[in-house]
Each structure stands twice: as structure tokens, then as C-alpha cells.
C-alpha positions in Angstrom: 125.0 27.1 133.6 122.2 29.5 136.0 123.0 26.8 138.7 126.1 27.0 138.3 126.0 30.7 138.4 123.9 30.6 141.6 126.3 28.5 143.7 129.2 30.7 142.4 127.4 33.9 144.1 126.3 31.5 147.4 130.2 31.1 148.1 131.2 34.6 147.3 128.1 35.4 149.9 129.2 33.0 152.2 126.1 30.7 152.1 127.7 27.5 151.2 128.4 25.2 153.9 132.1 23.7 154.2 130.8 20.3 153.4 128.8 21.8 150.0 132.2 23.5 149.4 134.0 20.2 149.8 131.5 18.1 147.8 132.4 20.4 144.3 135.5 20.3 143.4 135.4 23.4 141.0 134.2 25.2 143.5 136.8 23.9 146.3 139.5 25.1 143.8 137.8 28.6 143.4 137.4 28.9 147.5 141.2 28.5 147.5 141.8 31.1 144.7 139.9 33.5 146.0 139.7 33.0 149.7 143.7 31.5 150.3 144.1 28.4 151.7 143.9 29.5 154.9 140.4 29.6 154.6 140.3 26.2 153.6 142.4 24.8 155.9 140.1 26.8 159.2 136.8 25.0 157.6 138.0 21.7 157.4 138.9 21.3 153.6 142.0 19.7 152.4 143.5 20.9 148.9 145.1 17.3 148.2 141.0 15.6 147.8 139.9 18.9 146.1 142.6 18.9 143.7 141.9 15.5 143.5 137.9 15.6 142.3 138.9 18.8 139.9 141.6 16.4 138.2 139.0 13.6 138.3 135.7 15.4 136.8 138.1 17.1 133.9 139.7 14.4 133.0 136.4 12.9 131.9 135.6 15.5 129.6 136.9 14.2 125.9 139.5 16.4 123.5 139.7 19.7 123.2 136.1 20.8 124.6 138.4 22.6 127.5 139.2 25.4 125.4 135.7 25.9 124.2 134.4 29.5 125.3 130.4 29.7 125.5 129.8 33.1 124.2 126.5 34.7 125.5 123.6 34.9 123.0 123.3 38.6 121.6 124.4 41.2 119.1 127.9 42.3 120.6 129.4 45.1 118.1 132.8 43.9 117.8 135.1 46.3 117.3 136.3 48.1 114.3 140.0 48.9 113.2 138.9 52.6 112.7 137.5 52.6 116.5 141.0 51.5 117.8 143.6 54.4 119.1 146.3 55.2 117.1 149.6 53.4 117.6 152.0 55.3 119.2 155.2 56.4 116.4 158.7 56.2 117.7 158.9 59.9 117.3 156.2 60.8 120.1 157.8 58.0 122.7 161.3 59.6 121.9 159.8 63.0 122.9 158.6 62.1 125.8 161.0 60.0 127.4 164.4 62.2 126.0 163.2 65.9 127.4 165.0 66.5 130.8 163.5 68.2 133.7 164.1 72.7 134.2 165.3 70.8 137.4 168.2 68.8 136.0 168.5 71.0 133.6 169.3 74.1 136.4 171.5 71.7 137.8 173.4 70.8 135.4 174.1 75.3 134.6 174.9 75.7 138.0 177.3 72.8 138.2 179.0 74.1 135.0 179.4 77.7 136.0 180.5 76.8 139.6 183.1 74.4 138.7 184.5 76.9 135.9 184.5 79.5 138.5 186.8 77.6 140.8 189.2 76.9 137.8 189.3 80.4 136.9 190.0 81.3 140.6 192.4 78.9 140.9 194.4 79.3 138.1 194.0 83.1 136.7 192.4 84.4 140.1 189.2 86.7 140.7 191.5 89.2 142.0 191.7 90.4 138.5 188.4 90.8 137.4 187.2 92.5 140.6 189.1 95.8 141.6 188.6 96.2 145.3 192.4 95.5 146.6 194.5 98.5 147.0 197.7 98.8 148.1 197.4 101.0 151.1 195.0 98.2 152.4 198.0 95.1 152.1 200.8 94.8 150.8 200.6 91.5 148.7 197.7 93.4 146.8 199.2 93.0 142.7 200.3 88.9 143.6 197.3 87.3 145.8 194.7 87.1 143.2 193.2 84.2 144.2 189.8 84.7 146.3 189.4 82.5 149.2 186.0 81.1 149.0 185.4 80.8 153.1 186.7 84.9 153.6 184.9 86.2 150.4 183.5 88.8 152.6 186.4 90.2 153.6 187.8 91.4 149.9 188.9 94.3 151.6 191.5 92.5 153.6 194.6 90.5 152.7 193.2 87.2 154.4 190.7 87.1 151.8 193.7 86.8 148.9 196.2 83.9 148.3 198.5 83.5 145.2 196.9 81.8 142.2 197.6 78.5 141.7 197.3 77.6 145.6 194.8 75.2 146.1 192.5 75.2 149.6 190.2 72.5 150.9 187.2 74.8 149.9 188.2 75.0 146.5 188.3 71.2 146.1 185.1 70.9 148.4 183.3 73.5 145.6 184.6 71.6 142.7 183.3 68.5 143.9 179.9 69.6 144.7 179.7 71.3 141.3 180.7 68.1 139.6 177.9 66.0 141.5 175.6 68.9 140.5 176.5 68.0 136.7 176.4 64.0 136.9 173.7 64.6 138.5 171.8 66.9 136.1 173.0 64.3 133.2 171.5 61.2 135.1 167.9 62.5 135.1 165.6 62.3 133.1 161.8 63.4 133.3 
């Protein structure tokens, strides 16, 4: 077993010649596994006669005495149930993997509160909850109550105000980013 153990470290080191690599099978077959067969192809080695020998030598050996570990000589503690971690309960897993991120979760409130915004806008109209129209400004002051989402900063004019119920490219352009908001605040997870 020590020789064998002393030609295994001479290959890892590189101090085996290709023809002592060649000459044992076993370690032929570890030179491929650990080095590719690249390497054995550039020294000279072909798999089919290694593969060959390795079949050969264990196919002398008789029964079951494959599967036979040698355990080395000594007092190994094995180990105890009590030294083991703790399994982990389906409680603690569903914790962990349920919680959603402030992220996802911001995401999904924004999305929520912008798209009921735009239906409010739409369909009952900003114009009146806020009370900055007057009628010596315009004159469609009481029936455009609708807010304009690209001229919100002109509330002061009558460009900024179209009857409710009218439906602009910016109001479906806002809904639609607020409802990608939401799907995806509900897609992610931590």
C-alpha cells in the first residue's frame, strides 16, 4: 500500500516516465482522470491498452473484494447523533424562502397607487380634488377635470384639463408601467 502511495505522489509530481505510466494500468487510468486525455495522448499513451490492463488486473481479483474499504488503523471518534445539526423544520424553510424583498415589496405600492391614480383621473378626474382652476383663467374650468399627465405643470392653464373619461396615450403608457411595476413586485421573491 506505501508503494503504492509513493508512485501515486511521483505522477502527481511529474516524476513518472510515460513508459512507467503506461506499464500500470491503475495509474494510466488515474493520469487520464486527472490530467485529460490530452495529456495522454501528447506522451505517447493510448487509452484503448490502458483500459485494457485495468480491465485485465481487476478482473482477476475474485467476488466481492472490490467493494472492500481498508480503513486505517486508529481510534477515529465516529460521530454521535447529539453532535449532528439539527434538521431543518418546514417552518424555518417556509420563512425564509416566502418573505419578499422592501424592493418588490415598494414596487409592488407604487404600482398599486399609480395605476389607481390613472383610473381615478380618468374616470372621476383630479380636477376635483385639487382646486387651482378658476374660471377667469378658462372657460371649460367646471367640465375638464381630467389632468393631463404630460402638462401637469401647467394646472393653471386650460391645456393642462380634458373632460373625464377621455383617454390619452400617457394615461395608457402610466397604466402600463404601473402594472409591470406590480407583476413585477409579485414575481420576486428574496
Amino acid at each position: 500500500m506505501a508503494d503504492d502511495d509513493n508512485r501515486l505522489k511521483e505522477l502527481l509530481d511529474g516524476n513518472l516516465s510515460p513508459q512507467e505510466i503506461a506499464d500500470d494500468p491503475v495509474l494510466a487510468s488515474l493520469a487520464e482522470r486527472i490530467y485529460g486525455t490530452d495529456f495522454l495522448d501528447r506522451v505517447g499513451i493510448t487509452r484503448g491498452e490502458t483500459k485494457r490492463a485495468l480491465v485485465e488486473q481487476f478482473s482477476e481479483i475474485d467476488g466481492d473484494d472490490l467493494l472492500i474499504d481498508v480503513l486505517p488503523d486508529g481510534d477515529l471518534p465516529l460521530p454521535m447523533p447529539e453532535d449532528m445539526p439539527p434538521n431543518p423544520s418546514y417552518d424555518d424553510v417556509a420563512e425564509q424562502s416566502s418573505g419578499r424583498s422592501i424592493v418588490h415589496t415598494l414596487r409592488m405600492i407604487g404600482g398599486s397607487i399609480g395605476l389607481i391614480a390613472v383610473i381615478s383621473n380618468l374616470f372621476y378626474g383630479f380636477g376635483n380634488f385639487l382646486s387651482v382652476c378658476a374660471t377667469e383663467v378658462h372657460s371649460t374650468c367646471g367640465e375638464s377635470l381630467k389632468l393631463n399627465w404630460v402638462e401637469f405643470h401647467r394646472m393653471d392653464e386650460h391645456i393642462a384639463w380634458s373632460p373625464t373619461g377621455s383617454i390619452g396615450i400617457p394615461d395608457v403608457i402610466i397604466a402600463l408601467i404601473c402594472i409591470a411595476c406590480i407583476v413585477k413586485g409579485l414575481r420576486g421573491r428574496n
